[in-house]
BAKOL-921505 format. One line per field, with one value per residue (C-alpha): residue in three letters; x, y, z; residue number from 1. Coordinates in Angstrom, 3 decimals. Example, Ala and Ser with C-alpha at 12.3 -4.5 7.8 and 13.67 -1.06 7.14 Angstrom:
2
type c(ala/ser)
x c(12.300/13.670)
y c(-4.500/-1.060)
z c(7.800/7.140)
seq c(1/2)
//
This chain:
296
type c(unk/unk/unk/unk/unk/unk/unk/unk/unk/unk/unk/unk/unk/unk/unk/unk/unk/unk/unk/unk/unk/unk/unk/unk/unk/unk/unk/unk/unk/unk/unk/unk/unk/unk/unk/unk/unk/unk/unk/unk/unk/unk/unk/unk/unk/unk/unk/unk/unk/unk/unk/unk/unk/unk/unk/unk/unk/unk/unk/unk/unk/unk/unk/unk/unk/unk/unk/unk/unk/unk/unk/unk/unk/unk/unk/unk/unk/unk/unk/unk/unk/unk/unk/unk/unk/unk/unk/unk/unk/unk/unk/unk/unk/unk/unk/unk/unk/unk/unk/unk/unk/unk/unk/unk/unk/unk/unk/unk/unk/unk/unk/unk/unk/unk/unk/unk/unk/unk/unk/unk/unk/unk/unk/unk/unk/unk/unk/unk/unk/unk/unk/unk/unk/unk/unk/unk/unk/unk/unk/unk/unk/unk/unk/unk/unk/unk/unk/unk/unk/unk/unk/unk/unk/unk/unk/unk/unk/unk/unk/unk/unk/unk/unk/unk/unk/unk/unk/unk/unk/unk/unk/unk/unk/unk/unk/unk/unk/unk/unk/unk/unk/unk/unk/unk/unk/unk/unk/unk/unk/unk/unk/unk/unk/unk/unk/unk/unk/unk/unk/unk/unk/unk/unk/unk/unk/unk/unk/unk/unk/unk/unk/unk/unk/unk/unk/unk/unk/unk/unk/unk/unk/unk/unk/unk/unk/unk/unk/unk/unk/unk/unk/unk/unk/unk/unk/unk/unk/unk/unk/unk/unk/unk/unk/unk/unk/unk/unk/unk/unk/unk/unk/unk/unk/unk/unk/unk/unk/unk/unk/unk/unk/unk/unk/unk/unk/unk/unk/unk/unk/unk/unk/unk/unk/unk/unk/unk/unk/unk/unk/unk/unk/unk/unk/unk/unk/unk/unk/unk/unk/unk/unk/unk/unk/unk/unk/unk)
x c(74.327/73.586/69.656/69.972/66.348/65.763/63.815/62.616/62.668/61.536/58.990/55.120/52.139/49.888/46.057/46.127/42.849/44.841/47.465/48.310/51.431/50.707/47.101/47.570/49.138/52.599/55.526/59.042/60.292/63.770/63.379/61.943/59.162/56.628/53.755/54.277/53.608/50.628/48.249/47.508/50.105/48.613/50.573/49.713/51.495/54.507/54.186/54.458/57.603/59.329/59.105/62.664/63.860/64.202/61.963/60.739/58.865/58.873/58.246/55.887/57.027/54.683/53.543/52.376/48.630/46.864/47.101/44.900/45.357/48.485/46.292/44.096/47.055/48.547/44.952/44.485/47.816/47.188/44.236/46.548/48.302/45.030/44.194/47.780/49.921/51.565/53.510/54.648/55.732/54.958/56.357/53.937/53.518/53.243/53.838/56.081/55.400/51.878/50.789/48.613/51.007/51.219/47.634/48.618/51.065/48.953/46.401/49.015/50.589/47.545/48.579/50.274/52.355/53.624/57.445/58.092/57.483/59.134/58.840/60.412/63.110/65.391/66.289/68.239/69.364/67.622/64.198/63.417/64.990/63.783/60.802/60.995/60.250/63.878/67.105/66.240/62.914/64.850/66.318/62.952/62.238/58.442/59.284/61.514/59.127/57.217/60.141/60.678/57.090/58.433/60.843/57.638/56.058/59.466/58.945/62.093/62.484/63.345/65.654/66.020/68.551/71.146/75.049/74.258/72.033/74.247/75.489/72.599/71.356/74.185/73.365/69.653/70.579/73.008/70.200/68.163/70.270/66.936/65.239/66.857/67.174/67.283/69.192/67.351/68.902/72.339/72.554/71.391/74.898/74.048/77.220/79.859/82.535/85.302/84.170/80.633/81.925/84.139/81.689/79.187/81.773/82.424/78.821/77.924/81.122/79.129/76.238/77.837/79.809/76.324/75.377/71.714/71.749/71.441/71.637/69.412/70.933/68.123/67.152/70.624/69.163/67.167/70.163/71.177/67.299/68.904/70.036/73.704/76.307/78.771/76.681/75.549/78.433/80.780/78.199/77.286/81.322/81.860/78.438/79.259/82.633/81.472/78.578/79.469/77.438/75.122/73.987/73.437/70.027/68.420/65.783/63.885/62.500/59.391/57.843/59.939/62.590/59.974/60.855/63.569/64.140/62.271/62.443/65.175/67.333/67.506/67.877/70.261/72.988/72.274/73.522/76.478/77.530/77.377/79.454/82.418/81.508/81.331/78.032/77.122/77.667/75.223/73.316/73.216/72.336/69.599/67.785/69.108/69.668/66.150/64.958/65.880/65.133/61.489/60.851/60.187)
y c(-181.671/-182.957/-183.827/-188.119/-189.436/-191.221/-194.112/-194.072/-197.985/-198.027/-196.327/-196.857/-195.580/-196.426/-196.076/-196.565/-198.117/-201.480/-201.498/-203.161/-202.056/-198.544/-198.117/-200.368/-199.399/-197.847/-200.486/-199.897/-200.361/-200.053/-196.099/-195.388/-193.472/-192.995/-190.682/-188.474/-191.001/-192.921/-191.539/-191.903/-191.434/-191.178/-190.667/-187.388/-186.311/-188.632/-186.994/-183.407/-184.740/-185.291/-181.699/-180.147/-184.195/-185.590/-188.700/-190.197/-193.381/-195.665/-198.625/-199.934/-202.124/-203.669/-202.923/-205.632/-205.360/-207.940/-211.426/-212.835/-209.012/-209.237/-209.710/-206.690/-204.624/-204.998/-204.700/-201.510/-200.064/-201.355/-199.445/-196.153/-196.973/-196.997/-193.873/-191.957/-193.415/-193.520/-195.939/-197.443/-201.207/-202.977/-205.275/-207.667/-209.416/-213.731/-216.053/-218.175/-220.873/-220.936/-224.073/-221.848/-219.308/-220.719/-219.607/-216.049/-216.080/-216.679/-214.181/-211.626/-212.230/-211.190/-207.734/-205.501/-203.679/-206.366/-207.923/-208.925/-210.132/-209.201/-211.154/-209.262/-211.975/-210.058/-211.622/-209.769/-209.798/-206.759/-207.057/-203.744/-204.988/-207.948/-209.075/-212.706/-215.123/-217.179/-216.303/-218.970/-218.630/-218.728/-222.276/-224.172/-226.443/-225.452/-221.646/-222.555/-224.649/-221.298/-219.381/-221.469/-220.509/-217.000/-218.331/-219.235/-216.103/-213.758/-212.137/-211.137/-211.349/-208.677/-209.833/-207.618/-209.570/-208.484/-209.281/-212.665/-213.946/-213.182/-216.305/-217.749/-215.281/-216.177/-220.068/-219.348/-217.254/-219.987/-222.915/-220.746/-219.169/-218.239/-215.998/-212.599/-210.856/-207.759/-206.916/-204.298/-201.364/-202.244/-204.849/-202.571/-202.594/-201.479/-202.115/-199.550/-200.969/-202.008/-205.687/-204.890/-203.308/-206.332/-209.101/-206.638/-206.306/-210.529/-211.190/-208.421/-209.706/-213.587/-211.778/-210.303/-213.510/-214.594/-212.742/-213.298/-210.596/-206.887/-204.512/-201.989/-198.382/-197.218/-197.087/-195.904/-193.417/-196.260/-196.824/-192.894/-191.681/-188.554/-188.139/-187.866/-187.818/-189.554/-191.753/-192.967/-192.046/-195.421/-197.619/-196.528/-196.535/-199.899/-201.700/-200.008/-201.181/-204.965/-205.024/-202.634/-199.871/-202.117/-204.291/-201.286/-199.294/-196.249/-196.572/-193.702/-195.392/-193.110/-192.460/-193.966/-191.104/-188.667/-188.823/-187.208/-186.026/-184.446/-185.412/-183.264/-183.433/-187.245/-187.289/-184.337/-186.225/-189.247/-187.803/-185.757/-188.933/-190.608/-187.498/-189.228/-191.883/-191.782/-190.472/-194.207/-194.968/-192.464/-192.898/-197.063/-196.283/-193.783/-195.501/-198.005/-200.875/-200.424/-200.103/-203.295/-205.158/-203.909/-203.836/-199.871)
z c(51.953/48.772/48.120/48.075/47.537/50.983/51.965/56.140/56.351/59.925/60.945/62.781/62.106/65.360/65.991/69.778/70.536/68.661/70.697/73.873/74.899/74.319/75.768/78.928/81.707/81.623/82.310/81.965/78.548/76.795/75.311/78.998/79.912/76.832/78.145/74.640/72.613/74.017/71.557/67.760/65.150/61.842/58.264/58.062/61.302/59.876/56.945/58.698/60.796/57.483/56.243/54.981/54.855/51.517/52.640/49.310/50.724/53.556/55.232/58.105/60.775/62.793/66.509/68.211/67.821/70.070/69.806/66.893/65.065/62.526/59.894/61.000/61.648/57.752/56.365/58.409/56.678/53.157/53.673/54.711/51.731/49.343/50.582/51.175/49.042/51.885/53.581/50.033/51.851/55.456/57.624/59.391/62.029/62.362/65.647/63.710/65.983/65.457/63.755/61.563/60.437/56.823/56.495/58.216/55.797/52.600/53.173/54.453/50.800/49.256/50.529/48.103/50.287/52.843/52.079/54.988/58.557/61.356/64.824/67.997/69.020/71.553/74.832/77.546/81.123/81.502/81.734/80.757/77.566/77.086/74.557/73.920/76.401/76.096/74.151/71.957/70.408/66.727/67.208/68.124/65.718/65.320/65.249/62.349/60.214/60.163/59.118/55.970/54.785/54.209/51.328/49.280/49.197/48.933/52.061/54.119/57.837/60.346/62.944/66.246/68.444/71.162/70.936/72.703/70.625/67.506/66.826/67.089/63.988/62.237/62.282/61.742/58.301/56.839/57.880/55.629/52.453/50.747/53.196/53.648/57.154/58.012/61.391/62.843/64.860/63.738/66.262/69.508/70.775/74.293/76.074/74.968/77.347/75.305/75.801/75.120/71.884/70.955/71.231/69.143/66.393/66.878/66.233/63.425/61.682/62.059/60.880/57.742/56.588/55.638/52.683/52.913/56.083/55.861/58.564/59.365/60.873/62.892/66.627/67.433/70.107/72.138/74.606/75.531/74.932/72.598/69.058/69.827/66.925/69.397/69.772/66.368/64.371/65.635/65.320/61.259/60.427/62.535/61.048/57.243/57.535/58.265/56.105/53.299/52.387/49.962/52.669/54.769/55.087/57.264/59.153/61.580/63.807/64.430/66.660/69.141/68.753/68.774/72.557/72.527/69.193/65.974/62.839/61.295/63.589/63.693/59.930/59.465/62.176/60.556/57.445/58.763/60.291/57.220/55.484/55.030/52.960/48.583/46.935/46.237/49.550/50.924/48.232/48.996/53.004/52.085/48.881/47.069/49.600/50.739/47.199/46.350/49.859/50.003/46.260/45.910)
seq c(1/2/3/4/5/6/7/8/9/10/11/12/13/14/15/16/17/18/19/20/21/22/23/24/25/26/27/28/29/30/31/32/33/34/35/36/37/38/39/40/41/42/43/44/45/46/47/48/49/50/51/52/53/54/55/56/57/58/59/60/61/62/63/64/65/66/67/68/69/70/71/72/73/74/75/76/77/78/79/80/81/82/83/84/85/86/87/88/89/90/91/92/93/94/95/96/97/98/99/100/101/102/103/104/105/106/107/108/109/110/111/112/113/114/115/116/117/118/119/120/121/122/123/124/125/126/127/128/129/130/131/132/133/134/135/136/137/138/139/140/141/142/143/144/145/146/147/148/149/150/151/152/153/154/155/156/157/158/159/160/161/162/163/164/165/166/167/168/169/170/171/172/173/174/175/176/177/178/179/180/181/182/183/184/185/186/187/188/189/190/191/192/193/194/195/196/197/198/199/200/201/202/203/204/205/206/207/208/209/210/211/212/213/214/215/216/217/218/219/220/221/222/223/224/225/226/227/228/229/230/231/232/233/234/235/236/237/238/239/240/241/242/243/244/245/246/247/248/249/250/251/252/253/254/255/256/257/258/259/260/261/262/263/264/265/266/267/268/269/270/271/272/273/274/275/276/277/278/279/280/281/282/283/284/285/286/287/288/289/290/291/292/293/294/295/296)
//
């Protein structure tokens, strides 16, 4: 296995006393029960996991602090980053809706590390898998004028959608050519019937004919709860073949697969399953696309 410089574009550093859907009380969730990881994860224990990777930098994606706390939450890991060095970008958090959110916005761009914001929009029949509180949270009119404030400052958005809500994705990118999205978990395609997988590839190849969206190739055990090469091997050669390796990126997803995973592991399948494709395709997945996305 060749040594590619890698960039972990998904990952969460937690301090558990911030958190509400960590410290309160357990409720069903879509990686299922999450005793393990209802305590602190700080970058030096991320740091530890990546041992024997070739993990260069990463990337912090928000974790729902409380209500009134995004700002806190991307302070608290530009102050991580002032000490560490480590994580080298973050992903914050903003109610989009909010009619203050430009001013969220402003002082979150004072920030040196945050590019982007991401905004958990995923809607699903199951409401273990659900997040948002309607399937379409991204066509309301208010929730939009907040999403155009992004453009101004650079920032990208993280977009975490099921197969349903695809379409809907794919409108909201071409209403707004100067923002760039970043599909998160390659789409979560949770149905693997053969329907299930056609209406995934329908709405990824909707997703990709806009070429402001990017796809990220993490969270791929979330559905099975294991790092399984049957598993995430299909879904990197379908989502690489409809994207293209430069619009694709990896992502860890830690701690979440800490569950039922380590570190290694997870990264060593992801790269044999990623085996097959050219040097500067592996070398796009693993560095550059991120690179450029989250200005490393």
């Amino acid at each position: 296995m060749q040594a590619i410089p890698t960039i972990d574009a998904h990952h969460h550093i937690w301090r558990l006393k911030d958190l509400t859907w960590l410290s309160g009380p357990q409720v069903p969730r879509i990686f299922g029960p999450y005793e393990a990881i209802r305590r602190d994860y700080p970058i030096d224990e991320f740091r530890a996991d990546l041992a024997g990777c070739d993990v260069v930098k990463s990337v912090y994606v928000q974790t729902n602090w409380p209500p009134g706390g995004s700002y806190d939450e991307a302070a608290w890991v530009q102050s991580v980053h002032d000490a560490t060095g480590w994580p080298q970008a973050c992903v914050a958090h903003a109610d989009l809706a909010d009619p203050d959110c430009a001013a969220l916005l402003d002082r979150l761009a004072q920030l040196p590390t945050v590019r982007g914001i991401r905004q958990q929009l995923h809607w699903h029949a199951n409401p273990q898998y659900r997040f948002a509180p309607h399937p379409g949270v991204m066509n309301d009119p208010a929730w939009r004028r907040g999403l155009a404030h992004l453009a101004r400052h650079g920032f990208l958005f993280e977009l975490q959608v099921f197969t349903s809500q695809m379409a809907d994705g794919a409108a909201l990118a071409r209403a707004f050519p100067d923002i760039t999205f970043v599909l998160l978990h390659a789409g979560m395609r949770e149905d693997v019937s053969a329907e299930g997988v056609r209406r995934w590839r329908e709405g990824m190849e909707a997703l990709a004919a806009q070429p402001n969206v990017c796809v990220k190739l993490s969270g791929l055990g979330t559905f099975v709860h294991a790092c399984r090469a049957d598993v995430m091997e299909p879904v990197i050669r379908d989502t690489v073949g409809i994207f293209g390796a430069d619009r694709c990126l990896y992502g860890s997803n830690f701690p979440i697969e800490k569950l039922w995973t380590d570190y290694r592991t997870l990264y060593r399948t992801f790269r044999a399953a990623i085996a097959g494709f050219s040097e500067g395709e592996q070398r796009a997945i693993l560095h550059d696309t991120a690179a450029r996305l989250y200005r490393l």
